[in-house]
C-alpha positions in Angstrom: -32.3 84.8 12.5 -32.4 82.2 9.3 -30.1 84.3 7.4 -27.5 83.9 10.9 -28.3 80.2 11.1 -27.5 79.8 8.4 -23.9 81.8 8.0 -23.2 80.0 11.2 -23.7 76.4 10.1 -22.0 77.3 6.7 -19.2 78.1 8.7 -19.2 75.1 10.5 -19.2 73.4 7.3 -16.2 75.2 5.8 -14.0 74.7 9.3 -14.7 70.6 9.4 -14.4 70.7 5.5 -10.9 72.4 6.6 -9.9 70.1 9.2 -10.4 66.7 7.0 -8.3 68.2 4.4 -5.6 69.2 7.1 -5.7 66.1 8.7 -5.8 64.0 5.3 -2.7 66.4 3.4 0.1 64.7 4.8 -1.3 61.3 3.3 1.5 58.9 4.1 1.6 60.4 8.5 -1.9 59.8 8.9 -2.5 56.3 7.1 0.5 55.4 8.2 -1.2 55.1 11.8 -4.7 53.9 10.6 -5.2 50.6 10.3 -5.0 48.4 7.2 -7.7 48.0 4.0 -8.7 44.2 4.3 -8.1 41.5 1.8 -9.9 38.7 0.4 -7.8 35.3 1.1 -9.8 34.4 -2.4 -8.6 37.3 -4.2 -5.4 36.7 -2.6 -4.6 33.1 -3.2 -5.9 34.0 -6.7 -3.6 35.9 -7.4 -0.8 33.2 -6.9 -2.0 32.1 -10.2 -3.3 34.5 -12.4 -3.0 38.4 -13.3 -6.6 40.1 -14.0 -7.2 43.3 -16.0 -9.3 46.2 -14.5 -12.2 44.5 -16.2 -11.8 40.9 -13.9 -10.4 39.1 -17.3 -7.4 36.9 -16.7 -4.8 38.6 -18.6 -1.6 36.6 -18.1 -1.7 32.9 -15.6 1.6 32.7 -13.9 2.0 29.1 -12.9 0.9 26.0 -13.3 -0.2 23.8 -16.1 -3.9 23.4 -17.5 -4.1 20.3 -18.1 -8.1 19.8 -17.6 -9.6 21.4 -21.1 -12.7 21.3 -19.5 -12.1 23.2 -16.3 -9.8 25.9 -16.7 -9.6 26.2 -12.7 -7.8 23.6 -12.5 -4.2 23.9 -12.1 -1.6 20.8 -12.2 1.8 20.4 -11.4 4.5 17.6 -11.7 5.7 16.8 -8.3 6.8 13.4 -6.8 6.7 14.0 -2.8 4.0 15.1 -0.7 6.1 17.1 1.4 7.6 19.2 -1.6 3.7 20.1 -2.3 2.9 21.2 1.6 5.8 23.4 0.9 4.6 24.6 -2.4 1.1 25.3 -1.2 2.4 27.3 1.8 4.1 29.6 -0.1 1.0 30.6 -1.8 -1.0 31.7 1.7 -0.6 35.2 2.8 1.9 35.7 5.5 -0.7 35.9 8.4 -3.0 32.8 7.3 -3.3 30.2 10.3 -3.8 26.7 8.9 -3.8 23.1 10.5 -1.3 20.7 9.7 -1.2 16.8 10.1 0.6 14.4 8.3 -1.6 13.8 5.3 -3.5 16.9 5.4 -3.3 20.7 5.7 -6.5 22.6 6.4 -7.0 26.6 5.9 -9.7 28.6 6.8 -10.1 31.0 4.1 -12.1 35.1 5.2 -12.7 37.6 3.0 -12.0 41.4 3.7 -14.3 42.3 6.5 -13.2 38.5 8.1 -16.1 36.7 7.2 -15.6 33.4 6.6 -15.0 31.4 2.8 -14.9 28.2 3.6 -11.7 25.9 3.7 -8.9 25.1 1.5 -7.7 21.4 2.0 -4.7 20.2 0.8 -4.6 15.7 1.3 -2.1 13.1 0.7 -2.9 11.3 -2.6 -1.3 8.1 -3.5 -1.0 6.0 -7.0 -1.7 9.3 -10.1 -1.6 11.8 -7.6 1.0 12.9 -5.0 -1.8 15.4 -3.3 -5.2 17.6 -4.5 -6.2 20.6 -2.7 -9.8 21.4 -3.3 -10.5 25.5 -2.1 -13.7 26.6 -1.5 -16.2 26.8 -4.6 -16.7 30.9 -4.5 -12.7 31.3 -4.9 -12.1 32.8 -8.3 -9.8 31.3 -11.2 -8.6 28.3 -9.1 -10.1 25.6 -7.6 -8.5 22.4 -7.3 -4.5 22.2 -7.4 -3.4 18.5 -8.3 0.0 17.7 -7.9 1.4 14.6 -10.6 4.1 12.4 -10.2 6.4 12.5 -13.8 5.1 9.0 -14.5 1.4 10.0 -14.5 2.3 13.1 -15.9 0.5 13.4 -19.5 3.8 13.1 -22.2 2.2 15.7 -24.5 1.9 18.2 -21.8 5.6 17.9 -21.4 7.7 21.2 -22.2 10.3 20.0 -23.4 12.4 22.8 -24.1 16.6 22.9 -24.3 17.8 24.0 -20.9 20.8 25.3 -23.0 18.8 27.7 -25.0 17.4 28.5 -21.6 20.3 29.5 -19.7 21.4 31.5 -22.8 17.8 33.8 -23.0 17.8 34.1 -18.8 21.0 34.5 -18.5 20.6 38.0 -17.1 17.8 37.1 -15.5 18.2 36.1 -12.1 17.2 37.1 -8.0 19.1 40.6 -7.5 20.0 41.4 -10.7 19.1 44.6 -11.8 17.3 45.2 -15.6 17.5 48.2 -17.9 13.8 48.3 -19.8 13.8 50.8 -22.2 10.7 52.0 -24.6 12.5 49.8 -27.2 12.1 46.6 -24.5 8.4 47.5 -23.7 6.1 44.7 -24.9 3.6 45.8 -27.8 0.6 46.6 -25.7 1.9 46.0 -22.3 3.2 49.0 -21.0 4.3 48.6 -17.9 7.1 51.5 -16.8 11.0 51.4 -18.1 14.0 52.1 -16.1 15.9 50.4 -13.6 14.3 47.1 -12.9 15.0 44.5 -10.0 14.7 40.8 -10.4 12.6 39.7 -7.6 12.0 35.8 -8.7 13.1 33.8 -11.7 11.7 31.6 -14.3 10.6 28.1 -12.8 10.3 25.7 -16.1 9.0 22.7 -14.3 6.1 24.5 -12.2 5.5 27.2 -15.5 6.0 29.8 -12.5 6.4 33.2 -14.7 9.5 35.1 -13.0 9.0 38.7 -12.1 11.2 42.1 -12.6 9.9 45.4 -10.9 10.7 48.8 -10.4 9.6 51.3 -7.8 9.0 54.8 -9.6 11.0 57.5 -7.5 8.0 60.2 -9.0 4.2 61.2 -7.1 2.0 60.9 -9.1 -1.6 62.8 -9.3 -4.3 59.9 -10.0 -6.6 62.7 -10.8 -4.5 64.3 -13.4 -2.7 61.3 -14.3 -6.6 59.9 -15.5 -6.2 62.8 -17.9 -3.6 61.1 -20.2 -4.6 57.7 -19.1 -0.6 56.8 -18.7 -0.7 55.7 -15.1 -4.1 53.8 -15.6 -2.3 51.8 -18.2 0.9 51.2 -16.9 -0.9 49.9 -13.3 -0.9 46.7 -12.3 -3.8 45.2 -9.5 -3.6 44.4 -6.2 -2.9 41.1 -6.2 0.1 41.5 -8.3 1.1 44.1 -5.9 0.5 42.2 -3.0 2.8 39.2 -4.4 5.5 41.5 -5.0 5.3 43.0 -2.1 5.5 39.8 0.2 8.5 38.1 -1.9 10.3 41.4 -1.9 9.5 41.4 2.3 10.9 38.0 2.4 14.3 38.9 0.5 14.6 42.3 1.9 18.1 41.5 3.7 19.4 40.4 0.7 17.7 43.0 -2.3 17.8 46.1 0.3 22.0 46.8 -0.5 21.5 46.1 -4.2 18.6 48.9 -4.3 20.3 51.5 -2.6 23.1 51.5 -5.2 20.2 51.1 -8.2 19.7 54.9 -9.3 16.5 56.7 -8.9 14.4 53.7 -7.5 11.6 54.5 -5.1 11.4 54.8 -1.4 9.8 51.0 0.0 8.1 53.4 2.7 6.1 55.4 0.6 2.3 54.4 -1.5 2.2 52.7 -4.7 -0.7 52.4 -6.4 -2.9 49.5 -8.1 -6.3 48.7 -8.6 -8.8 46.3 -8.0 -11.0 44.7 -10.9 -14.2 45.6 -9.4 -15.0 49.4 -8.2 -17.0 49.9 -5.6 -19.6 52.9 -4.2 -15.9 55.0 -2.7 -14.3 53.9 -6.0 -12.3 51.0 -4.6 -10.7 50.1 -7.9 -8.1 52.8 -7.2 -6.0 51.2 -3.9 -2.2 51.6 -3.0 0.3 49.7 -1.0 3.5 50.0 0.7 6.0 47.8 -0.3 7.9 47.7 3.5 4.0 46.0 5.2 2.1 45.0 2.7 -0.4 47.5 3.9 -3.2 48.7 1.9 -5.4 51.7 1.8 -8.1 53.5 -0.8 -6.7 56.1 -2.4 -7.6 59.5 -0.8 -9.8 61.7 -3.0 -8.4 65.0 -2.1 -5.0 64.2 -1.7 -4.1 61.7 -4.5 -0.5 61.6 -4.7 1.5 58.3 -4.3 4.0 56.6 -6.5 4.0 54.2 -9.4 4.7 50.4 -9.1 6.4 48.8 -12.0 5.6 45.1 -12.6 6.6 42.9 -15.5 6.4 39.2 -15.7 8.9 37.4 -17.6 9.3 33.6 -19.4 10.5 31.3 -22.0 8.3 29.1 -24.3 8.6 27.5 -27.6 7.9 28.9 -30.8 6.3 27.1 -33.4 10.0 25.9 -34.8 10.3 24.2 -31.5 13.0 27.0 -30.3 13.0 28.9 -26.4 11.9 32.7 -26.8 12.5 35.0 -24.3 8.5 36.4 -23.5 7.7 39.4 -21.0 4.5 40.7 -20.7 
């Protein structure tokens, strides 16, 4: 009778083991249908500002100036009206955040992934130094206060002053819609990030310090397990909040890029699951995530059927050298 049980629940085992691999094979039908991974408003409003490694270093800060050598979460930018900040702080909340607005204030209520809530971001009306401050919540990462300067309290040694005509003559090339050839001759030393046929997606801003971006979406599957192996894909990934940004400006220019990207050659489907990775790994192995370019949906990556595609993602810049000349940076 043991020997029976025990053939019998075996086989139970092996018919559910079955059905979860059946139902979980066909990756994109099923998670297409299930509903999306959460996101932290911290992370994401974090990611406006910064790009982290896998290890939750801040490898690259993509706009804004520090101006505050003692608090390297502040951020500061040169603006002269209060509406042209509400704007700019707008554009950095996720597409679904509800905030109130008045007419010196805006108030956002910022949750994490499972909805709990962070506190609130406040942007106010300043007057005098400062056109506006938003102070966010003390537990959001990298950035925590956001001041916005008029030109005339702007600090003159923090002034780029770089010649717009050297400028236009590096980013010439490099403008919304535009499509990039990146080569392995054009890859950055250390900062390999795919080649190909890349898509402008947003351009330089020298007055905010706002990096622009270029991306490509890799036609290919790719096996996370096997790609481990050579450690290619692991290198070449970007995380989630870069993902996320690209994502939502490439959802809010779709009418525009969609044309130009059906006539770019072998660029990938926006439908199907590109992969990234979070900083911090959890118990399921969380670091691994992908994302759909056409929702801005996320998901874990699926243990037993690992395919999905490779998002490509380089930011791009100009800066002085130490002649005082505009280089052409990408990183």
């Amino acid at each position: 009778m043991k020997a029976r049980l025990f053939s019998f629940t075996a086989l139970l085992l092996v018919l559910c083991f079955a059905a979860f691999v059946s139902c979980t094979k066909d990756g994109n039908v099923d998670e297409d249908k299930a509903p999306s991974l959460g996101y932290s408003d911290a992370d994401y409003f974090a990611g406006q500002f910064v790009s982290l490694d896998e290890a939750g270093n801040v490898a690259l800060r993509l706009s804004g100036s520090l101006l505050n050598e003692a608090d390297d979460t502040e951020i500061s930018y040169c603006t002269e009206e209060w509406q042209t900040a509400v704007s700019m702080f707008k554009g950095w909340l996720p597409d679904d955040a509800v905030y109130q607005e008045t007419e010196s204030s805006l108030t956002w209520e910022m949750h994490d992934a499972e909805g709990k809530s962070l506190g609130k971001a406040v942007l106010s009306k300043k007057s005098g130094s400062l056109v506006a401050e938003a102070i966010l919540p003390a537990t959001t990462p990298y950035v925590r206060t956001i001041r916005f300067i008029p030109k005339a309290a702007w600090p003159e040694n923090a002034m780029v002053a770089v010649n717009p005509l050297e400028v236009i003559d590096l980013l010439e090339d490099y403008f919304v819609g535009n499509t990039i050839n990146i080569s392995s001759f054009d890859v950055p030393d250390g900062h390999d990030h795919g080649t190909g046929e890349f898509l402008v997606l947003r351009e330089f801003d020298v007055t905010n310090q706002e990096k622009g971006i270029i991306f490509r979406l890799q036609p290919g599957l790719w096996d996370l397990k096997r790609a481990a192996e050579d450690n290619g894909i692991f290198k070449r990934r970007r995380n989630m909040s870069d993902a996320k940004l690209v994502s939502k400006l490439y959802r809010q220019k779709k009418d525009f890029l969609e044309p130009i990207i059906e006539e770019m050659e072998s660029f990938g489907p926006r439908t199907a699951w590109y992969y990234a990775y979070e900083p911090n790994p959890g118990f399921w192995d969380n670091s691994h995530q992908k994302i759909q370019m056409h929702t801005g949906s996320l998901h874990n990556w699926n243990g037993i059927y690992p395919n999905a595609n490779e998002l490509s993602i380089y930011y791009f810049w100009v800066e002085l050298n130490g002649s005082g000349h505009a280089v052409f940076k990408m990183e």
